[in-house]
VEXDREN-2710 file (C-alpha; in Angstrom, 1 decimal):
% VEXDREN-2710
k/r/px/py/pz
1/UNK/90.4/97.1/70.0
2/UNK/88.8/99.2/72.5
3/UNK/90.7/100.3/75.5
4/UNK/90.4/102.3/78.7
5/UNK/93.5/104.8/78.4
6/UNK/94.6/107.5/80.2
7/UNK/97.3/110.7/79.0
8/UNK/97.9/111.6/83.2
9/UNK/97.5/110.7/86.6
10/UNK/94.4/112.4/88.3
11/UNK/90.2/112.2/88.9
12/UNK/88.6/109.8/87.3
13/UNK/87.5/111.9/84.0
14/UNK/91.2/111.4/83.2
15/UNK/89.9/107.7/82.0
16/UNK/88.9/107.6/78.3
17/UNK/88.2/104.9/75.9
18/UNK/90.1/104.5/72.9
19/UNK/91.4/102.5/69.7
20/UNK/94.5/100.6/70.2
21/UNK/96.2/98.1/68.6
22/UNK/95.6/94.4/69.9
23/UNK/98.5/93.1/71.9
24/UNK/100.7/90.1/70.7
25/UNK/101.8/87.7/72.5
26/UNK/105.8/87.4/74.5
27/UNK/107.3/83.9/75.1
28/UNK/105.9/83.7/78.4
29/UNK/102.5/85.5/77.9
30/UNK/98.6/84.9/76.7
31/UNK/96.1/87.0/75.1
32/UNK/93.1/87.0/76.6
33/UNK/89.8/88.3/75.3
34/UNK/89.0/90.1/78.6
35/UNK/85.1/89.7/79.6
36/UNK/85.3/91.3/83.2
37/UNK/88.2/93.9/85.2
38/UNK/87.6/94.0/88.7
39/UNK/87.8/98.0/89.6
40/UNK/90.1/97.3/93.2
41/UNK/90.7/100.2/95.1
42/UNK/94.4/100.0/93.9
43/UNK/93.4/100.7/90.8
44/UNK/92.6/104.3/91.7
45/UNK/95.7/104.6/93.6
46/UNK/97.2/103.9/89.9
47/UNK/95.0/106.3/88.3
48/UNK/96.0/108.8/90.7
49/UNK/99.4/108.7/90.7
50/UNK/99.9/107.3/94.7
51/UNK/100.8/104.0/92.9
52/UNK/103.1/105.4/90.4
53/UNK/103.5/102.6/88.3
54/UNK/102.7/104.5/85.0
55/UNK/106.2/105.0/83.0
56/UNK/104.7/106.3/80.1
57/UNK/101.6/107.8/78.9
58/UNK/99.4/107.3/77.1
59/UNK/98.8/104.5/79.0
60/UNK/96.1/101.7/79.3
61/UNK/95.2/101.1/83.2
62/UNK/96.4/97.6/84.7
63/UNK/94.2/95.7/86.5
64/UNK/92.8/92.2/87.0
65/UNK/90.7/90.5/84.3
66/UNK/89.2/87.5/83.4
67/UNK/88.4/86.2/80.2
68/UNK/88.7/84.0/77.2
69/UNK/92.5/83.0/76.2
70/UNK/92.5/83.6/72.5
71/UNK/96.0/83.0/71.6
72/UNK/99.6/81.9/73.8
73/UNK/103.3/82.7/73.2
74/UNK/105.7/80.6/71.5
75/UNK/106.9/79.1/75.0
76/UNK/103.5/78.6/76.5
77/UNK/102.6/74.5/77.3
78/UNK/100.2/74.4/79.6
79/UNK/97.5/76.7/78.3
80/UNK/95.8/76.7/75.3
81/UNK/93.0/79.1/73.4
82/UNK/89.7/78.8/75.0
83/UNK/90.3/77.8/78.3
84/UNK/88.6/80.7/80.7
85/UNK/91.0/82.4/83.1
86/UNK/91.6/85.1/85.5
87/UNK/94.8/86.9/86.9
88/UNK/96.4/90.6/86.8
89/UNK/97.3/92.4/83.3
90/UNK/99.5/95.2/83.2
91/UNK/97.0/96.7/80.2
92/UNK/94.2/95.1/81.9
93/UNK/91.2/97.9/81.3
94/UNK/91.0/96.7/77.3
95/UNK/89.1/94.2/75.0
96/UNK/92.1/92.2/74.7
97/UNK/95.0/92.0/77.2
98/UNK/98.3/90.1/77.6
99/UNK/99.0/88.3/80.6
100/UNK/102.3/86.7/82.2
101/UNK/101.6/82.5/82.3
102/UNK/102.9/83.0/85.6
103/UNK/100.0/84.8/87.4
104/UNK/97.5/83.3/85.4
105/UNK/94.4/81.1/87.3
106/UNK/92.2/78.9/85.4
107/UNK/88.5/78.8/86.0
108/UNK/85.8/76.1/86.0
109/UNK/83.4/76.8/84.3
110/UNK/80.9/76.9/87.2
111/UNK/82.5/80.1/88.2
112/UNK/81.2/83.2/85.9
113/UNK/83.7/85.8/84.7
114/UNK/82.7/88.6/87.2
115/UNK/83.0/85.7/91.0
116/UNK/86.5/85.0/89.3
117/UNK/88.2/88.0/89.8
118/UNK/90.1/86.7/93.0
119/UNK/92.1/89.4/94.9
120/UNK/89.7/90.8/97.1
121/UNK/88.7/87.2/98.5
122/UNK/92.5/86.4/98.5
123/UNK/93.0/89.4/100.4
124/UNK/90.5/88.5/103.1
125/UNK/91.7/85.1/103.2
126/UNK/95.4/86.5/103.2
127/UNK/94.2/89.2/106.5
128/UNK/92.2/85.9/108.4
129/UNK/95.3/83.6/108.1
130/UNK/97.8/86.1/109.8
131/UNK/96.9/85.2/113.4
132/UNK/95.2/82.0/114.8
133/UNK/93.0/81.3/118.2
134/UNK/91.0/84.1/117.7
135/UNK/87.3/84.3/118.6
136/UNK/86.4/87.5/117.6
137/UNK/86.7/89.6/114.6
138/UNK/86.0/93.1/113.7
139/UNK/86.1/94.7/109.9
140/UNK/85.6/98.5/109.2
141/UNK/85.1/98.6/105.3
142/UNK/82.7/95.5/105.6
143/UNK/80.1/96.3/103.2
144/UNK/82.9/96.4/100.2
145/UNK/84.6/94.0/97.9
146/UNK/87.4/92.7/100.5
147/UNK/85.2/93.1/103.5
148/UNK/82.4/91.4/102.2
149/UNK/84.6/88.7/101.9
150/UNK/86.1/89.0/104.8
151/UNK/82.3/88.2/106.9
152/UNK/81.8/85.3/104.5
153/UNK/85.2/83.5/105.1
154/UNK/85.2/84.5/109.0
155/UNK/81.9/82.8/109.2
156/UNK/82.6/79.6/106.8
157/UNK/86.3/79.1/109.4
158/UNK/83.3/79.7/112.6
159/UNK/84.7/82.6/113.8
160/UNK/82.1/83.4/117.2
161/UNK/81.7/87.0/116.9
162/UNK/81.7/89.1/113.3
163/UNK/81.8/92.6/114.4
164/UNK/81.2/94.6/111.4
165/UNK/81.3/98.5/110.9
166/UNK/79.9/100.0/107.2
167/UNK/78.3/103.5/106.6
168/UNK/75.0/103.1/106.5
169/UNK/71.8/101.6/107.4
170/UNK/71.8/99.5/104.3
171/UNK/75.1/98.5/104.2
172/UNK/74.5/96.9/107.6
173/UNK/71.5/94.9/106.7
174/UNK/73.9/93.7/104.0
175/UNK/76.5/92.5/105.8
176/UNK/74.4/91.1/108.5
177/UNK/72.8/89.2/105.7
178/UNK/76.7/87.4/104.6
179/UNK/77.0/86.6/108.6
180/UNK/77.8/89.1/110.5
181/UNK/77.2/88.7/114.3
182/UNK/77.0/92.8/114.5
183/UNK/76.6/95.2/112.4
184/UNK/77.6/99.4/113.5
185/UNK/77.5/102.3/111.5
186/UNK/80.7/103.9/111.7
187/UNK/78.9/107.5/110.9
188/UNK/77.4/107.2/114.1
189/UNK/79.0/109.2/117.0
190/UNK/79.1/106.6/119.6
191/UNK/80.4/104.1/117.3
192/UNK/83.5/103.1/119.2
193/UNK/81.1/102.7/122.3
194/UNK/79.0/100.3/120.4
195/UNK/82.0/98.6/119.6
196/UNK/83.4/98.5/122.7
197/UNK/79.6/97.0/124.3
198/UNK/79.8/94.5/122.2
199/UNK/83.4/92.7/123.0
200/UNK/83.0/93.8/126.9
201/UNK/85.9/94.4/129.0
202/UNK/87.7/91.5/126.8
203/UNK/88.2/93.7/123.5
204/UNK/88.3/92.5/120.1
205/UNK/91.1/89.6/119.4
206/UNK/91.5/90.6/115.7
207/UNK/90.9/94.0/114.2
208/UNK/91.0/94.8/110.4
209/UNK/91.4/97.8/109.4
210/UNK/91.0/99.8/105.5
211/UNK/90.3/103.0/106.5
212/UNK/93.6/104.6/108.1
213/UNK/93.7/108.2/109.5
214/UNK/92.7/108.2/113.2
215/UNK/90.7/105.3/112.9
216/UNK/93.7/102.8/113.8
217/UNK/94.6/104.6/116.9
218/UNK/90.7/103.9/118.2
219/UNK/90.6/100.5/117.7
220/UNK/93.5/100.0/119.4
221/UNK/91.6/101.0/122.5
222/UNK/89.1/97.9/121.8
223/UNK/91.7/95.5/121.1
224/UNK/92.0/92.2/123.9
225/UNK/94.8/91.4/125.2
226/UNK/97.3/89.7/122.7
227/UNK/95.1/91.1/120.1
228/UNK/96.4/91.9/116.2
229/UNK/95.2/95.1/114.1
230/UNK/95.8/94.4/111.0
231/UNK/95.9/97.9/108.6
232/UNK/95.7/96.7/104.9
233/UNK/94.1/99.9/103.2
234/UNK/93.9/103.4/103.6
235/UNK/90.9/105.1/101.7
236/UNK/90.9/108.3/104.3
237/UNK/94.6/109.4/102.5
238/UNK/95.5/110.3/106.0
239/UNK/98.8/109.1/108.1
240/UNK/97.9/107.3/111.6
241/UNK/99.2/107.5/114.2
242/UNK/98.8/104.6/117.3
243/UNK/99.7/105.2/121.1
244/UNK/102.5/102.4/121.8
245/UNK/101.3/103.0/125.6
246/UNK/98.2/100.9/124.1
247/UNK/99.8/98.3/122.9
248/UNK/102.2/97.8/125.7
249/UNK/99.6/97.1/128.1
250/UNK/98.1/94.8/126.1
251/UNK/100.9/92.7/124.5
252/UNK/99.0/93.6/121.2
253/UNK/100.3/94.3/117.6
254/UNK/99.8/96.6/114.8
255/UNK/101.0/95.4/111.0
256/UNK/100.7/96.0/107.6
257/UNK/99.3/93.8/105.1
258/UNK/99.5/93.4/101.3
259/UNK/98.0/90.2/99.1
260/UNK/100.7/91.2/96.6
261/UNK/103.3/89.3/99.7
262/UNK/101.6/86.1/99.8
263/UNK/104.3/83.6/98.7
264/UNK/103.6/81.3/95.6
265/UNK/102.8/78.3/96.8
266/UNK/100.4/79.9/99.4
267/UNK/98.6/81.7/97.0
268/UNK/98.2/79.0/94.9
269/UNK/96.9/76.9/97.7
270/UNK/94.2/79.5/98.7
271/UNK/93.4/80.4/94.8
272/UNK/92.1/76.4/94.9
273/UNK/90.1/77.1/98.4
274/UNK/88.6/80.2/97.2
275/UNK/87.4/78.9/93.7
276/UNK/86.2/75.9/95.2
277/UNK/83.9/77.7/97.9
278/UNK/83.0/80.0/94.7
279/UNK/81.9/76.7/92.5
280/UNK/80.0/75.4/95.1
281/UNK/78.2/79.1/96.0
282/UNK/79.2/79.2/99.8
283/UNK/81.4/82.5/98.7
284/UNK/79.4/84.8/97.0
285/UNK/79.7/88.6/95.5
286/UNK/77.6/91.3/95.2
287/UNK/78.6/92.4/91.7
288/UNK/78.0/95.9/90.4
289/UNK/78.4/96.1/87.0
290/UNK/79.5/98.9/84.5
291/UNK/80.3/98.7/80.7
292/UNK/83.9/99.6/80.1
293/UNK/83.1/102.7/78.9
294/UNK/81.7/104.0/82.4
295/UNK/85.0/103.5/83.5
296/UNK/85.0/106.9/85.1
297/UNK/81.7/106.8/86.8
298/UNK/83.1/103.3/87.8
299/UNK/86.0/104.7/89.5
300/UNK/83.7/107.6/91.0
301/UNK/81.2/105.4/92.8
302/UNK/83.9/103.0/94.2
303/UNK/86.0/106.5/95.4
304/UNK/82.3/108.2/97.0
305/UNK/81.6/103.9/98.7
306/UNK/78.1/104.3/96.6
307/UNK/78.6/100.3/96.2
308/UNK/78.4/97.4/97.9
309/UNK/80.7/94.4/97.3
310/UNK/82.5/93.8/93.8
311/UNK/82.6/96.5/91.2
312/UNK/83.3/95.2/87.6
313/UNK/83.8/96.7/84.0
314/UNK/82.2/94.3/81.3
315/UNK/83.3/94.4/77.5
316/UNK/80.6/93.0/75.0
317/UNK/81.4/89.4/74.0
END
């Protein structure tokens, strides 16, 4: 089968496509003949070597998928070949891949293989449940997969004020088309002051943050009183810092936020909200798409922000 593989962490020409073996399945595992791997911004935290998760290469790239189940292990009952599904592989970039039962989500068939892949809309629903009573929200990173989502589920929960801040003049009209209440360009230099126009003397009751370096410390200043700013990426590779005189005055709070923390049960409750809003086209994607073997160029566009919502790898049926 054909693979995406790679012999060391680095750039993204380190990705190459290759001939493996197809996998078999354990006990507790499925093979599924993969038709769509979401390209998440962890992923190139992997490829890179900031995730370290890589014990040995050669090595095919995990990631989530979403497929065809083909075949199960000898202790699988609940799933059987055909039935489409998504979830996370740990060889995910390949034409086949195994997958632990356990993580596994099974999709309608009103939901096409590229919408399925769920973790950036888990993500925003995970980063919208984390506080409550808020009227006002504010996402930097809004034009991409997660933030995207993020504007769509704010608006579907009738959230008052979607504040959203992208990098360009297009990105804005796209998020402004999803529901945004506001749209700024963060490449402007009065951005914060736009921001800060917008919520008035009030400030912003829930902040979400991707971006990291110095970015957190000036949101802080447009946070309200009581107000939660929420840092779940960091595409600028750079440490932040946050003035605790800010958020002492304000009663306000700064955390860290993962969708690999959600417990079980939870995420299985939201996996049925999401998939449900997907079947029924109120949560939508903007899907760039790439064959798997411009997995690089893939990785490259998602690393420069040259796209807009969900980037995918497809493999021919």
């Amino acid at each position: 089968m054909k693979a995406v593989t790679l012999h060391a962490y680095g750039a993204p020409e380190v990705l190459q496509v290759a001939e493996l073996p197809m996998p078999h399945p354990a006990p507790q595992e499925v093979i599924v003949k993969v038709q769509a791997v979401a390209v998440n911004y962890a992923d190139l935290l992997v490829r890179q070597g900031v995730y370290p998760m890589i014990q040995q290469f050669p090595a095919i790239l995990p990631g989530e998928i979403s497929g065809v189940i083909t075949a199960t292990g000898s202790e699988v009952q609940h799933l059987q070949p055909g039935q489409r599904v998504s979830g996370y592989a740990p060889a995910g970039y390949a034409a086949y891949a195994a997958m632990p039962v356990a993580g596994v989500i099974v999709l309608p068939e009103a939901v096409v293989p590229a919408q399925g892949l769920l973790t950036q809309s888990l993500t925003a629903q995970h980063l919208l449940e984390q506080t409550s009573g808020y009227r006002s929200v504010v996402i930097t990173a809004a034009g991409g997969g997660v933030g995207s989502q993020v504007v769509q589920l704010a608006r579907i929960k009738g959230i008052p004020q979607i504040i959203a801040l992208t990098g360009s003049a297009a990105k804005q009209q796209y998020v402004r088309s999803l529901g945004a209440t506001h749209a700024i360009n963060y490449r402007d230099s009065d951005w914060l002051q736009q921001l800060t126009n917008i919520t008035g003397p009030q400030g912003a009751d829930l902040i979400l943050d991707a971006t990291g370096g110095d970015t957190p410390s000036r949101l802080v200043t447009a946070l309200a009183v009581n107000g939660t700013l929420i840092i779940y990426g960091n595409s600028s590779a750079q440490p932040s810092s946050v003035n605790p005189r800010e958020l002492i005055m304000k009663s306000a709070r700064v955390v860290g936020s993962t969708v690999y923390n959600i417990p079980p049960v939870q995420r299985q409750q939201w996996t049925d909200y999401l998939v449900q809003l997907i079947a029924t086209g109120q949560l939508t994607s903007k899907v760039n798409s790439y064959p798997f073997t411009e997995a690089a160029l893939a990785h490259q566009d998602v690393e420069n922000r040259h796209n807009t919502g969900k980037t995918v790898l497809t493999f021919p049926d």
